[in-house]
C-alpha positions in Angstrom: 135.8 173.2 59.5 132.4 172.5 61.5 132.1 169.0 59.4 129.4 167.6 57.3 126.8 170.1 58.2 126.4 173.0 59.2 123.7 175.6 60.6 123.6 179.1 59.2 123.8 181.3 62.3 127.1 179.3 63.2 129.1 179.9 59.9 127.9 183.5 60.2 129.3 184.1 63.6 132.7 182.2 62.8 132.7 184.3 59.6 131.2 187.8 61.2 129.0 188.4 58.7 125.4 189.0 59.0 123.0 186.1 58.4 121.2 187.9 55.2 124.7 188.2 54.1 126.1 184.5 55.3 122.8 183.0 53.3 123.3 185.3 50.5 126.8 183.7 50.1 125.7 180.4 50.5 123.2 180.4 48.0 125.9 180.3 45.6 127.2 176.8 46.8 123.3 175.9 46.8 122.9 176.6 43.2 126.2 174.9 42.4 124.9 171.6 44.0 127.7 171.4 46.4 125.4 172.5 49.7 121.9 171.6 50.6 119.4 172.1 52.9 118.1 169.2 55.1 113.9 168.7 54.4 113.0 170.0 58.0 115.1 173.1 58.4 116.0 175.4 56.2 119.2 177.1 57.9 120.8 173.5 58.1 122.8 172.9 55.1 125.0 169.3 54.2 127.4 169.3 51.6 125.7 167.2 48.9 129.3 165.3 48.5 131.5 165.2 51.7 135.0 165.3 49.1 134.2 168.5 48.4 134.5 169.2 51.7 137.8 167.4 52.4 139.3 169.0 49.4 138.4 172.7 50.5 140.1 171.5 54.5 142.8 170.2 53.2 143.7 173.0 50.8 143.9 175.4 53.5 147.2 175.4 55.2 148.2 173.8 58.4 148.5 177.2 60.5 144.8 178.2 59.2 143.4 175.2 60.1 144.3 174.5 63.7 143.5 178.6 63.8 140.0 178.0 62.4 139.8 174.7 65.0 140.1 177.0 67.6 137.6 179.8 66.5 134.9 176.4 65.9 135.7 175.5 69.3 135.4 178.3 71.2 131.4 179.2 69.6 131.0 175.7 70.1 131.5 176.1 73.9 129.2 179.5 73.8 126.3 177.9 72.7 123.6 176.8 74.7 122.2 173.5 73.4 120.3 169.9 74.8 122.9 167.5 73.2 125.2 167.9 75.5 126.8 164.1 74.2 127.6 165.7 71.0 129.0 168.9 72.1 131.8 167.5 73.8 132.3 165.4 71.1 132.6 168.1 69.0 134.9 170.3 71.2 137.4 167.3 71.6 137.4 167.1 67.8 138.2 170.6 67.6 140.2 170.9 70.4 142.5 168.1 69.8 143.4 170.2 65.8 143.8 173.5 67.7 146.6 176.1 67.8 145.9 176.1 71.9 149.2 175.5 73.4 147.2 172.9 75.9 145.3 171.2 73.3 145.8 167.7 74.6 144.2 168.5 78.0 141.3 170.5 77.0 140.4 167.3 74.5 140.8 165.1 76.9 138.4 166.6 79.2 135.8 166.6 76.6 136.3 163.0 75.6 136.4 162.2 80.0 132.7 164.5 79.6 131.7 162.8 76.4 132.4 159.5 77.8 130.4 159.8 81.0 127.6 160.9 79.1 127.4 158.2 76.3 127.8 155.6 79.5 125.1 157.6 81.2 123.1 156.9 77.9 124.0 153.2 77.6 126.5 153.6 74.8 129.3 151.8 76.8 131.5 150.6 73.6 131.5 154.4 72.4 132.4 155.7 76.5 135.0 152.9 76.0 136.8 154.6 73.1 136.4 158.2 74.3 138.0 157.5 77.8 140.5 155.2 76.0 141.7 158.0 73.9 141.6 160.9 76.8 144.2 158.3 78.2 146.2 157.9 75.5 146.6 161.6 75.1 147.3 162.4 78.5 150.1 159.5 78.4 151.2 157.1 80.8 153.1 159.1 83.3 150.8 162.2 83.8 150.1 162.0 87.6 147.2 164.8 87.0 143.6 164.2 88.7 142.1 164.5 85.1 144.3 161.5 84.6 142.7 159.8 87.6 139.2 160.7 86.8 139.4 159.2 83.3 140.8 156.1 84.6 138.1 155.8 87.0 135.4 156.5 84.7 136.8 154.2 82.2 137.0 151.3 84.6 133.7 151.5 85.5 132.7 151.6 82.2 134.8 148.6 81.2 132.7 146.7 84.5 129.4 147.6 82.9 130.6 146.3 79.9 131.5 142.8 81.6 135.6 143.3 80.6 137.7 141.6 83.1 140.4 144.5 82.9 138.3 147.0 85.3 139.8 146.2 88.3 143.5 146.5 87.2 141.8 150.0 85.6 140.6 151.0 88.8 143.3 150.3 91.2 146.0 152.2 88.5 143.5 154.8 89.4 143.4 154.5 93.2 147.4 154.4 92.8 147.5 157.5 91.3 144.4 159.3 93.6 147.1 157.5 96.5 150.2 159.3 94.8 148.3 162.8 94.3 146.9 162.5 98.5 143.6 163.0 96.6 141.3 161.5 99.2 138.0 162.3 97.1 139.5 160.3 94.0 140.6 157.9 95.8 137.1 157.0 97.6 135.1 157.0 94.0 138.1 154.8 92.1 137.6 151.9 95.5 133.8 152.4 95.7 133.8 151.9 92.1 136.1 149.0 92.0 133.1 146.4 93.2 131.5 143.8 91.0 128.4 144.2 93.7 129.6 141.2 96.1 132.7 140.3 97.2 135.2 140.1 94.3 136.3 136.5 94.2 134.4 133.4 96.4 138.1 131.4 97.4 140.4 134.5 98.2 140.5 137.8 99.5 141.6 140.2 97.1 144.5 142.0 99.2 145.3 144.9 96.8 141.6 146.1 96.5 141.5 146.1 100.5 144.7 147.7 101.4 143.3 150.6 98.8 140.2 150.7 100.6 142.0 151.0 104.2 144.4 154.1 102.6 140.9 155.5 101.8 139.4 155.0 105.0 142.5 156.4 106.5 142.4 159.9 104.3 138.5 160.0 104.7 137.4 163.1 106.7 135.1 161.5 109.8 132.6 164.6 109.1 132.0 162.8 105.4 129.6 160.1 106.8 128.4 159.1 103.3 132.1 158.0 102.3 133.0 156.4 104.8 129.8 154.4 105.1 130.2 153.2 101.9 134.4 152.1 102.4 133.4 150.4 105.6 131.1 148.6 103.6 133.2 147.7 100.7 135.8 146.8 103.2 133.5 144.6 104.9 132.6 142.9 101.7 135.9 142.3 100.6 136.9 140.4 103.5 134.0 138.2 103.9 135.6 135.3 102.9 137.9 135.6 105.4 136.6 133.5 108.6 139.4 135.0 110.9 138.2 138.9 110.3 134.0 137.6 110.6 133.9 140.0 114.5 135.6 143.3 112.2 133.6 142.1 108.9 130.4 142.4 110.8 131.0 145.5 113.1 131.8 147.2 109.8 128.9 146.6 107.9 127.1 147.6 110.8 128.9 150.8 111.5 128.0 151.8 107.8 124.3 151.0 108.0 124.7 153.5 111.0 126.8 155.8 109.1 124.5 156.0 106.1 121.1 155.9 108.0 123.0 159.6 109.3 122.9 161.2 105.7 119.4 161.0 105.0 120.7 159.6 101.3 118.4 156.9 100.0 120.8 156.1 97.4 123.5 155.9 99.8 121.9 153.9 102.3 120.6 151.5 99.1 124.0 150.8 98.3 124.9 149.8 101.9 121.9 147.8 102.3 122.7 145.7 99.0 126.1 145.3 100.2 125.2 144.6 103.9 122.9 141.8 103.0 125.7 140.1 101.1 128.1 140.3 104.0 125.3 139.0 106.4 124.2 136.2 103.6 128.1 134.9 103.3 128.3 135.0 107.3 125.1 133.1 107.4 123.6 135.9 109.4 120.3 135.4 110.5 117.9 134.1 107.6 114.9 136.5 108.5 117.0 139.3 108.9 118.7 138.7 105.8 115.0 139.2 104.4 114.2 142.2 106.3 117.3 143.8 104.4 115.5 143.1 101.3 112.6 144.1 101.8 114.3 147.6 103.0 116.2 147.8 100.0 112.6 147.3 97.9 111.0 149.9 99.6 113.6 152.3 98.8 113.9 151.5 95.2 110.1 151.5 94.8 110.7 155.0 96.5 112.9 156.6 94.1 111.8 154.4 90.9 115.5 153.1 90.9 116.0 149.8 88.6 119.2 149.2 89.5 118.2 149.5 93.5 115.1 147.5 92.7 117.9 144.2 91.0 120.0 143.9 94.0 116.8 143.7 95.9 115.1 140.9 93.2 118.0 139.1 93.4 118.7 139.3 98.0 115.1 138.5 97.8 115.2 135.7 96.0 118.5 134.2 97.5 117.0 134.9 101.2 113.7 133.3 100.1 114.9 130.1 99.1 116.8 129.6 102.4 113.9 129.8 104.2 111.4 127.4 101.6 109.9 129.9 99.8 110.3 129.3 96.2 107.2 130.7 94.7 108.5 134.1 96.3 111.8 133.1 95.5 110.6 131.9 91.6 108.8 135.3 90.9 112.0 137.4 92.3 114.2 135.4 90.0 112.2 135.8 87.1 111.9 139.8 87.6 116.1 139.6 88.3 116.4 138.2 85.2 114.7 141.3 83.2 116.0 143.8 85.5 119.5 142.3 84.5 118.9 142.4 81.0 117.2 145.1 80.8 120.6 146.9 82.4 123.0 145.0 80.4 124.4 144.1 83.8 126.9 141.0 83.3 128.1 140.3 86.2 124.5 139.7 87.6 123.4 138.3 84.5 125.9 135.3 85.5 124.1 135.3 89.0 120.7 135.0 87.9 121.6 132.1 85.1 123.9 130.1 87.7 120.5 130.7 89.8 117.8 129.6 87.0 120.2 126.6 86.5 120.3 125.3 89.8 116.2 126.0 89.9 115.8 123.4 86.2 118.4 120.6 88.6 115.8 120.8 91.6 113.1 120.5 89.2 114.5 117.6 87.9 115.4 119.1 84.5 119.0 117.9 84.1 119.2 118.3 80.8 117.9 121.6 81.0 119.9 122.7 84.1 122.9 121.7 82.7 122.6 123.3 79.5 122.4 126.2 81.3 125.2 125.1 83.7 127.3 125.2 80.8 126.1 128.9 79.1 126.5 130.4 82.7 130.3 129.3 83.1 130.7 130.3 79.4 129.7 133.8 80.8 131.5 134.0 84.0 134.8 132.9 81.9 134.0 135.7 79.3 133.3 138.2 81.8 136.4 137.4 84.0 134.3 136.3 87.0 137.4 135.2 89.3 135.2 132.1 90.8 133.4 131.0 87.3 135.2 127.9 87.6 134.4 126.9 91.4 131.0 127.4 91.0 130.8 125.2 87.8 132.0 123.0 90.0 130.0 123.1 92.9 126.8 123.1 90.5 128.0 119.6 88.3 129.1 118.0 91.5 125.0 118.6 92.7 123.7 116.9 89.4 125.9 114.1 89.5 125.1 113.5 93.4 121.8 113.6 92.4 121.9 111.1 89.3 124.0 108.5 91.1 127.1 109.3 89.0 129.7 110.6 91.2 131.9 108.3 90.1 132.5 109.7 86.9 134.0 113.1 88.5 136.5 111.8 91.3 139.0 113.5 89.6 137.1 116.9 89.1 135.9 116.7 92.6 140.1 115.7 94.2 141.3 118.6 91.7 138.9 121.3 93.4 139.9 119.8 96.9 143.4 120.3 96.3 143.0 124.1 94.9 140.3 125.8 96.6 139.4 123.5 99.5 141.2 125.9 102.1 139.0 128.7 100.7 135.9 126.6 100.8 136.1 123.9 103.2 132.9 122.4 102.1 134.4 121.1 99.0 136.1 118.2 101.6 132.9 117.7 102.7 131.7 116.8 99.3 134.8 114.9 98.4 134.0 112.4 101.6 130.7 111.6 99.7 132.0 111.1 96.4 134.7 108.5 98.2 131.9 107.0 100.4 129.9 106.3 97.4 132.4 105.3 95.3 134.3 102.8 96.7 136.8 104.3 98.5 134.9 104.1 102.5 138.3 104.0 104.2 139.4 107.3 102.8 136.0 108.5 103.4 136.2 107.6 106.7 139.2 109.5 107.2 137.9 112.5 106.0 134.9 112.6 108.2 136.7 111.5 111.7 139.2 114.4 110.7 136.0 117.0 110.9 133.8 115.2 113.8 137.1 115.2 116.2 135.9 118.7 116.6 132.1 118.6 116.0 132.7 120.0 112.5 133.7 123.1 113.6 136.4 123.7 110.8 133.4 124.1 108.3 132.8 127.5 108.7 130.1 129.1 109.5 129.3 130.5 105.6 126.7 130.4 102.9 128.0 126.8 102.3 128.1 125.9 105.9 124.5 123.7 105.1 125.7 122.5 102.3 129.1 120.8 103.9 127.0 119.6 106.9 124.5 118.0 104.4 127.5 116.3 102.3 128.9 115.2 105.9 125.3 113.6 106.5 125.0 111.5 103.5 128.8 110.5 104.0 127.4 109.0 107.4 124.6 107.5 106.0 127.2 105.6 103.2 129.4 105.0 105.9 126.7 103.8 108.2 128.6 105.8 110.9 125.9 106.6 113.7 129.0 107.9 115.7 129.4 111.0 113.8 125.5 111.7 113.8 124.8 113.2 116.8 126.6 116.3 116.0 125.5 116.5 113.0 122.1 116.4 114.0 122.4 118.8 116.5 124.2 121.5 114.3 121.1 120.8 111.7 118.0 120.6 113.9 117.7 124.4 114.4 117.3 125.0 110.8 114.4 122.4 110.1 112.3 123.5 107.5 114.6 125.6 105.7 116.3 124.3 102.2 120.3 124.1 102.1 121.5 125.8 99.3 122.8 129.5 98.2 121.3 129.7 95.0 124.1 128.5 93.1 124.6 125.0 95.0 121.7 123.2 96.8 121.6 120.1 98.9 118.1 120.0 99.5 115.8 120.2 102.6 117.4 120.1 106.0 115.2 117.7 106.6 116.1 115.6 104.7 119.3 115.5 106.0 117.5 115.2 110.2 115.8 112.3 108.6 118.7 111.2 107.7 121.2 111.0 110.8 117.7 110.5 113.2 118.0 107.0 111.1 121.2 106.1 112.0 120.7 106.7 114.9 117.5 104.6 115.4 115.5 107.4 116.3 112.9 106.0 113.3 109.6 108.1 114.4 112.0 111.2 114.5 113.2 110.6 111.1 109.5 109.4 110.0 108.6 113.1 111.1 111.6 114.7 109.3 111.1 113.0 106.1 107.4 113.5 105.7 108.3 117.3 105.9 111.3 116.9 103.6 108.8 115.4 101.2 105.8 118.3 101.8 108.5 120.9 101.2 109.7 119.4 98.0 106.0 119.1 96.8 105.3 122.8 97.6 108.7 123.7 96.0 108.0 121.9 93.1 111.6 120.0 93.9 111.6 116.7 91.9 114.9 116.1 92.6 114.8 116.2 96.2 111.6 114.8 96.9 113.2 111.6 94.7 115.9 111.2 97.2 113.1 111.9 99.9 110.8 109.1 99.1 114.1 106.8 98.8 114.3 106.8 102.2 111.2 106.4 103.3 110.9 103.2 101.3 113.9 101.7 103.3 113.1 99.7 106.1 112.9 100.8 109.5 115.7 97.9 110.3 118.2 99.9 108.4 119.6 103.1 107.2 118.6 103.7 103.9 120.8 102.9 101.6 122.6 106.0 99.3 121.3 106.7 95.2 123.2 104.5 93.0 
């Protein structure tokens, strides 16, 4: 009944005999060869041949056996042992072939216990099948909170394990923490439901956030800790949306209040990581978005946290490139990249490559950056990373910008416009280059007088909003449209000496871009000035790339605007 092995003081308690007696009896299995001791202790005994076993189970009868389950069970739970991962393994085994009338639950909530542990121990394909078959016994309909405690534990298992199907997991199981008025269930299955950033780049994902508002709306205001970290999740859910950027921000900043209140690092880690992304997509303030890094470092350095010590590798990284600093940015990356590994953490495994690829482009390594272009949407597609696509994209648009060979993607670049361009405005931005070098200047043109009639304001003020600006530059510069400069130039000048990009998608130095539009303009010392620090910057950054497209323009004569990459 106890399985393979066994240990002498558990077949004499289950048999109530004493252990002289128990080993007396089993020395007649010992000298028959069907037992054996194991070489390090001699009260452990195997069956030499496991058939033997399954012959003497399956010759008692049914009634005995699930009796006998029972009595296995219930020492089982009376002892006292260190592997707690294999005694709930073994009470759901023993449970689930019981007499007990509720059999089905008590086995479930060993395999719930069972799979917590073995995800707690990085054994996330065994946690999958444990929590996958405490569901299965509990059945589709049961509206229990054991129910909606497995779900939640599967789906964020299933997100460790980079499968796509943990959000639909979760929000079954904030349904059902909804249906039961369970307001504590309900706050772990949203909080859980959170890839760590906002869940999609070029929509807002409506059903996660109406969850999160039922949760904030059941939340007790005494529990500070729970509602700091809903007001953050709401917040970073509705980043994306320009039209809620006044309530985005007040809610990230109410949460850092809220969780600065419970004196819980872990807490407060959480909402930092998740602050710093809101702040990043509303292109808060550069050095503050640094600050929040550095914060989140200290704490993870505090509590020895790898996980806290990732999202801070990977803010500081982002943050640092912003702001020109690539060999802080460079050594953050790299350590990202282990962290990420080292925590079998998909989601910002796909990050960190779509990060190193962008890094081999600047370099000038297009082979190499696009190689790994290619393995990072192979991930994001695998994983189910809702914007895998876009950002492929976004990145092969950079390299062929920067090789001259827009032309070959005019109809990858119109097919983005026409599907995510109202999520990510920028994208228009970069279809007026592609047209302006391409041949097609009067649709170009039309593109960029429908932005300057308002000074650009429709590209909103995001982690791309550099980027479009930059595309809007160069479409001047092909265009030859001086008109449209001085905006341009004006929106730009306060971020000289800072690199355009996100990590993912980079446009180069800003200034670059003054040098640029101060060109067209016939402002040529200005522009001499900007382009001599474009080029410093790319030389300190080690940007190939950039400082190519740098030094074409400061070989063009001073009697005209340089001319754009063929």
């Amino acid at each position: 009944m106890i399985g393979p092995s066994f240990e002498l003081a558990s077949v004499a308690a289950l048999c109530d005999l004493s252990p002289a007696q128990t080993e007396a009896d089993l020395q007649a299995a010992q000298d028959g060869r069907l037992i054996e001791t194991t070489p390090t202790d001699a009260y452990r005994f195997w069956f030499s041949h496991d058939v033997v076993r399954t012959v003497l189970y399956e010759s008692l009868p049914v009634v005995e056996r699930a009796r006998l389950h029972r009595h296995v069970a219930e020492s089982i739970a009376a002892e006292n042992t260190d592997d707690v991962l294999k005694k709930h393994e073994s009470l759901a085994h023993h449970y689930r072939h019981s007499d007990l009338a509720d059999a089905a639950i008590r086995t479930a909530e060993h395999l719930l216990l069972a799979g917590r542990e073995a995800a707690a121990r990085g054994a996330l394909a065994a946690a999958r099948d444990q929590l996958a078959e405490a569901l299965t016994l509990l059945g589709p309909d049961q509206e229990d909170p054991l129910r909606c405690d497995v779900l939640t534990a599967l789906g964020q298992t299933q997100l460790r394990s980079a499968r796509p199907e943990y959000r639909e997991t979760l929000l079954e199981a904030s349904r059902l923490a909804i249906s039961l008025g369970d307001s504590a269930r309900l706050t772990r299955a949203v909080i859980a439901n959170n890839r760590g950033w906002w869940s999609n780049t070029i929509a807002v994902d409506h059903e996660r956030v109406a969850h999160i508002e039922a949760a904030l709306a059941q939340c007790p205001e005494q529990d500070e800790a729970a509602r700091a970290q809903l007001l953050i999740a709401w917040a970073l859910e509705n980043t994306r949306d320009t039209a809620a950027r006044p309530s985005v921000l007040e809610a990230a900043e109410r949460a850092l209040e809220l969780a600065e209140r419970t004196g819980d690092d872990h807490v407060l880690g959480s909402v930092l990581s998740h602050r710093y992304a809101v702040l990043y997509a509303s292109f808060g303030s550069p050095t503050e978005c640094l600050r929040v890094n550095e914060r989140l470092l200290a704490l993870s350095n505090k509590h020895g946290s790898p996980k806290m010590r990732l999202s801070a590798a990977l803010g500081l990284a982002q943050s640092s490139m912003r702001l020109g600093e690539f060999s802080l940015a460079d050594r953050y990356l790299h350590e990202a990249a282990q962290l990420a590994e080292t925590l079998d953490d998909a989601n910002r495994m796909w990050l960190v490559r779509g990060w190193q690829a962008m890094r081999e482009i600047t370099r000038g390594r297009f082979d190499r950056g696009e190689a790994l272009m290619t393995e990072t949407f192979q991930l994001g597609d695998r994983t189910g990373q809702a914007d895998a696509l876009t950002w492929f994209a976004g990145q092969l648009f950079t390299v062929r910008m920067l090789q001259g060979r827009l032309n070959e993607i005019i109809a990858h670049v119109r097919d983005q416009v026409g599907t995510v361009a109202d999520h990510v405005p920028s994208w228009k931005a970069a279809m007026a280059l592609t047209l302006a070098r391409t041949g097609y200047q009067d649709e170009s043109a039309a593109l960029l007088d429908e932005f300057a009639a308002d000074d650009f304001a429709r590209i909103p003020r995001d982690m791309l909003w550099l980027n479009g600006l930059h595309y809007f530059a160069m479409t001047c510069e092909a265009l030859g449209r001086a008109d449209a400069a001085a905006a341009l130039y004006r929106l730009l000048l306060p971020f000289s000496g800072m690199v355009a990009t996100n990590a993912t998608i980079g446009a180069g130095p800003v200034d670059l871009h003054l040098g640029v539009l101060a060109r067209l303009r016939g402002q040529h010392d200005v522009a001499d000035r900007h382009l001599q620090a474009a080029a410093a910057l790319c030389r300190r950054i080690d940007s190939k790339a950039w400082l190519a497209q740098v030094e074409q323009r400061q070989a063009a004569p001073r009697t005209e605007h340089a001319g754009s990459p063929r």
